[in-house]
N, C-alpha and C positions, 0 to 999 in steps of 0.2 A: 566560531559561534559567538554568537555576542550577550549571550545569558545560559546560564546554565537549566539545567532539569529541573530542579525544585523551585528556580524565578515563574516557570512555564508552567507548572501545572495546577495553579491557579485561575490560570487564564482560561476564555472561552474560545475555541479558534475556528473555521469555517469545514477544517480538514485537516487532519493527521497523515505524514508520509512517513514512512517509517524507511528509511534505505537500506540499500542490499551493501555486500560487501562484507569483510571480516568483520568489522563492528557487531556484528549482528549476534555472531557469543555472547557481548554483554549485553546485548538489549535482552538475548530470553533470560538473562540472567536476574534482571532487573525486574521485582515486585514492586517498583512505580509504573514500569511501561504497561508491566500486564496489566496492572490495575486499571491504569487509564486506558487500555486498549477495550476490555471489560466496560468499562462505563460508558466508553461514546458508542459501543453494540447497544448496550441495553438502551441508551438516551436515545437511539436511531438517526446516530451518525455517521458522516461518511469516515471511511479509513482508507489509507492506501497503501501498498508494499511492494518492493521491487525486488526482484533477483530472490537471496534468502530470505528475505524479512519476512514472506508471508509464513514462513515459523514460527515468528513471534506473533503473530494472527493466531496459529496454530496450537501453540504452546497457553495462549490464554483461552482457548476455549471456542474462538468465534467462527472456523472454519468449516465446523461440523455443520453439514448438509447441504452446501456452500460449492458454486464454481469458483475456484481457483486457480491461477497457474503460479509458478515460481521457476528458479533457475532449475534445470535439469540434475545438479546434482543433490538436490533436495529430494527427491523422490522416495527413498528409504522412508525417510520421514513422512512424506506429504503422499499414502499413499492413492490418492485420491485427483492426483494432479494432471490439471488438460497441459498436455505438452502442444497440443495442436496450435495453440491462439497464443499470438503477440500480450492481448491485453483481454483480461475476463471480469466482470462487473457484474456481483452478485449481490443484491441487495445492499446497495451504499459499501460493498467492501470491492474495493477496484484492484488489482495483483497483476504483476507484470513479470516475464522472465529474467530480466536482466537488462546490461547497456547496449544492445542491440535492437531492444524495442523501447530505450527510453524515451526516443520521442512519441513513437503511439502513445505512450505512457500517459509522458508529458501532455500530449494535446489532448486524451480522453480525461485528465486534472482539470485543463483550463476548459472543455465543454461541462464537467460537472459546477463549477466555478461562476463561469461567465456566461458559457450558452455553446450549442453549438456554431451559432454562427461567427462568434469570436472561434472558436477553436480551428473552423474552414479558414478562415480572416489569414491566421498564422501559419497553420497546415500550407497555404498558397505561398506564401511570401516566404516559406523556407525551404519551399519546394518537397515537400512532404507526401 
């Protein structure tokens, strides 16, 4: 990382990703994340989560009524979770299983981002 949590969240930024992976104990642990995760719901911003992060979607409030997916062993928790879909995009909040669908992930980021026709652009050239 080349800044820490508290240089960043001052900042305005286009999209929030929040990653999957062990990390993800601290993040729900964290009353900055949820905070910030809270505010760009209410501001009606995009957010995005992969693998377990959408826990910490979860844990702050914003999943309620919401399609979602997460990695399969979140389901205790998430009990509400589409295991069917690679990537689900419900209202500016985008959630993904895990690194088996991070590039769906990935290229429905850079369609919310750029457009889809950059995201086709890339999808081709990585043989996607």
């Amino acid at each position: 990382a080349e800044a820490t949590l508290d240089d960043c969240l001052d900042h305005d930024y286009d999209l929030l990703v929040l990653p999957g992976g062990p990390g993800v104990a601290h993040l729900r642990k964290d009353g900055r994340i949820l905070d910030l995760v809270r505010s760009r719901q209410v501001a009606g911003l995009p957010q995005a989560a992969i693998c377990a992060a959408p826990l910490v979607l979860h844990d702050a409030g914003v999943l309620e009524g919401k399609n979602y997916t997460a990695h399969y062993t979140c389901a205790d928790e998430l009990t509400e979770l589409n295991e069917d879909l690679a990537v689900v995009e419900d209202k500016k909040i985008i959630t993904s299983r895990g690194a088996g669908t991070a590039v769906a992930f990935g290229l429905r980021l850079v369609a919310l981002l750029f457009g889809e026709e950059k995201a086709e652009e890339i999808a081709g050239s990585i043989h996607a």
